[in-house]
C-alpha positions as CSV (number, residue, x, y, z in Angstrom):
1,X,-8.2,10.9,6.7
2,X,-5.1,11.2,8.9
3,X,-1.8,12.1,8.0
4,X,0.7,9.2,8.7
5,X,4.3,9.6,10.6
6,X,7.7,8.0,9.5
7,X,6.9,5.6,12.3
8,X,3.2,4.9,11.4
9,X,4.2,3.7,7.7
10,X,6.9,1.3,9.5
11,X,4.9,0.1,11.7
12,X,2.4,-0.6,8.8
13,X,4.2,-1.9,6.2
14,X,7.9,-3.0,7.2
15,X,8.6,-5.6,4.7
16,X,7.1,-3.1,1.9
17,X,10.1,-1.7,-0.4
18,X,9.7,1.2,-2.3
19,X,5.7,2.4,-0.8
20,X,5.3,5.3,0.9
21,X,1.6,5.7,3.1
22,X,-0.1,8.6,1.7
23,X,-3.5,8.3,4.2
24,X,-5.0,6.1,6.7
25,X,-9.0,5.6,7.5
26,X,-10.2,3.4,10.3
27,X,-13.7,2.6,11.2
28,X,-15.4,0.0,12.9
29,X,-15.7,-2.1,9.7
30,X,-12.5,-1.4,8.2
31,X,-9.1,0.5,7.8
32,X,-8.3,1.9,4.2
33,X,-4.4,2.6,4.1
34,X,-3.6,4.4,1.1
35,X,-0.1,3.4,-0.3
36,X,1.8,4.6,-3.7
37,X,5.0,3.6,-5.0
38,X,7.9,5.6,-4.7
39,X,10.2,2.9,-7.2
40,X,11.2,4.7,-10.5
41,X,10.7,2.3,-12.7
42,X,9.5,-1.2,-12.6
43,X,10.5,-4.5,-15.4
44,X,7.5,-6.0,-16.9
45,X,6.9,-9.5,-15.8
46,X,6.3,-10.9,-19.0
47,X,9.1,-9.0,-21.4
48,X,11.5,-7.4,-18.5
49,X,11.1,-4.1,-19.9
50,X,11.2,-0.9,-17.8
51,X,8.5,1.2,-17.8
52,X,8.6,4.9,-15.6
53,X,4.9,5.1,-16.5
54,X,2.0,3.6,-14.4
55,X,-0.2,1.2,-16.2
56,X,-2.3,0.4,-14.0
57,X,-3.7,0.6,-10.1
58,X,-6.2,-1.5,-7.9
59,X,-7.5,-2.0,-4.3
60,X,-6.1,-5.4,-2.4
61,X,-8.1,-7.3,0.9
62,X,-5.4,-8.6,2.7
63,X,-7.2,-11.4,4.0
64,X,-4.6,-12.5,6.2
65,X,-3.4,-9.0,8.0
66,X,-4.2,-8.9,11.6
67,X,-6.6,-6.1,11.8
68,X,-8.7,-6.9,14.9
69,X,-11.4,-8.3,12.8
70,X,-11.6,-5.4,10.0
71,X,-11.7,-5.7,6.4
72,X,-8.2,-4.1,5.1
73,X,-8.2,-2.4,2.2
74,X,-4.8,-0.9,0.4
């Protein structure tokens, strides 16, 4: 895994509030981009209450990220 710059993780995820990049993998078959919030708190969807705790975590395939034909994996 490589360690990512300031300017990497713009590069990578401009539009992305609140995530830092912790690590980035590329191979031929795909680039793995390790991201973590760095929000506080976030409101439930369903009640709007704030939780500080993480309830959860996952892996998303951006299908539609240009990635010179590699899978993308956050």
């Amino acid at each position: 895994m490589e360690e990512t710059s300031p300017h990497l993780e713009g590069l990578l995820l401009p539009s992305i509030a609140d995530v830092a990049v912790l690590s980035l993998d590329m191979s031929h078959e795909a680039i793995r981009i390790d991201v973590c919030s760095t929000a506080a708190g976030a409101a439930c969807p369903d009640c709007g209450s704030e939780s500080t705790r993480v309830h959860s975590s996952y892996l998303r395939f951006p299908a539609d990220v240009p990635s010179g034909g590699r899978l993308v994996v956050l």
